[in-house]
C-alpha positions in Angstrom: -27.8 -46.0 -11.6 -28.5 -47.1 -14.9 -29.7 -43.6 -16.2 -26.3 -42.4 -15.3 -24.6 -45.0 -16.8 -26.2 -44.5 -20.0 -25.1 -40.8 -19.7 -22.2 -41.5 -19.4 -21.9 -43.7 -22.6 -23.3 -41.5 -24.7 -21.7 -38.7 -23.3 -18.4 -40.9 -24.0 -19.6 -41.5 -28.1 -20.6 -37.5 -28.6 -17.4 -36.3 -27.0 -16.4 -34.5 -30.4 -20.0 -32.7 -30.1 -20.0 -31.7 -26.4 -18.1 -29.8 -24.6 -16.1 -32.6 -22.9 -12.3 -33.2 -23.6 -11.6 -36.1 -26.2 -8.2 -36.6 -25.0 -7.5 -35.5 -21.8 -4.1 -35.3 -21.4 -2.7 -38.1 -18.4 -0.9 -36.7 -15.3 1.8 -38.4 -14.2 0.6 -37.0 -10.3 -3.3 -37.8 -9.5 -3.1 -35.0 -7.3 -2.4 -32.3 -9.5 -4.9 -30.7 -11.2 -6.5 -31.6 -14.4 -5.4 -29.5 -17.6 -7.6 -29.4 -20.5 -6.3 -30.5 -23.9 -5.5 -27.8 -26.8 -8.6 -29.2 -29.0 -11.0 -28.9 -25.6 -9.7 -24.9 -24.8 -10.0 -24.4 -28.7 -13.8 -25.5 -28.2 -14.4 -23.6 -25.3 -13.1 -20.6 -26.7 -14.5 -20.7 -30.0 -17.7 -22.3 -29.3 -17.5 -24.0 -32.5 -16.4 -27.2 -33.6 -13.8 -27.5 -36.4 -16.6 -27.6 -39.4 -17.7 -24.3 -38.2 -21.0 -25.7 -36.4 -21.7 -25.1 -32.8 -20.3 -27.3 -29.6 -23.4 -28.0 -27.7 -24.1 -29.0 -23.9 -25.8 -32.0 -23.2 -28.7 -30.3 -23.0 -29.0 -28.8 -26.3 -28.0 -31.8 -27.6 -31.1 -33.4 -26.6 -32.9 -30.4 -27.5 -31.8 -30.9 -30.9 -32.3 -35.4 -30.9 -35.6 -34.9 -30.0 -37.2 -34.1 -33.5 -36.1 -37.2 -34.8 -39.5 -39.2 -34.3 -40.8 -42.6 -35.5 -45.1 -42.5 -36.1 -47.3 -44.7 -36.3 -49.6 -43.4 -39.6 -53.1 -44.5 -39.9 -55.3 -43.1 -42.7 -58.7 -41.8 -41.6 -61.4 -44.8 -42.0 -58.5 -47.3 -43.0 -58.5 -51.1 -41.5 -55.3 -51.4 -38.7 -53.5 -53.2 -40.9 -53.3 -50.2 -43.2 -51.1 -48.3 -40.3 -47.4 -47.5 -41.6 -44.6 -46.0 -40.0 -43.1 -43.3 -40.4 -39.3 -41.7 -39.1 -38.8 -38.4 -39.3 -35.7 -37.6 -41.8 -32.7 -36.6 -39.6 -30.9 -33.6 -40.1 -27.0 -33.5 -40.2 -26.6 -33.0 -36.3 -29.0 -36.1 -35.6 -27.2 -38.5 -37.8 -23.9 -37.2 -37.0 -25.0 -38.5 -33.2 -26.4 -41.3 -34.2 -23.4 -42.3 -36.5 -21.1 -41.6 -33.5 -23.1 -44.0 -30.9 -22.8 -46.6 -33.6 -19.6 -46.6 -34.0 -18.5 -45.8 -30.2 -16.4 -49.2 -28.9 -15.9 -48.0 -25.0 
């Protein structure tokens, strides 16, 4: 349960990356059937989100998160306490994500 309620926050923060509607427009009859805002059918259709980049699933998402990596560096022959880290520099699409999780309030 926990997995998918992680999902679903972050899937809640990269909204504007994914394919998932923003702001899914309210029904005033729960029966009816869900319409898609005009910004979600613009991504859809286009692929692309309004910089030009491309929407991604969550999949590719994570395909593209998991580069950003944080080592542990120790120098050949060097005492431990020589070790260092080291993070990976993130590239537009990874801090973009990042920024968005930061600043998600649900």
């Amino acid at each position: 349960m926990l997995a998918y309620y992680v999902r679903w926050h972050l899937e809640q923060a990269w909204s504007e990356l994914l394919f998932k509607d923003e702001e899914p427009p309210l029904a005033d009859d729960p029966v009816v059937p869900a319409r898609r805002s005009a910004g979600a059918l613009r991504k859809a259709s286009t692929q692309q989100l309004a910089d030009g980049s491309p929407v991604h699933s969550w999949r590719t998402l994570l395909v593209a998160l998991r580069s950003l990596t944080r080592n542990r560096v120790l120098p050949k022959g060097a005492p431990d306490a020589a070790a260092f880290e080291m993070v990976a520099t993130a590239t537009p699409l990874q801090a973009q994500a990042l920024a968005l999780i930061a600043a998600f309030q649900p």
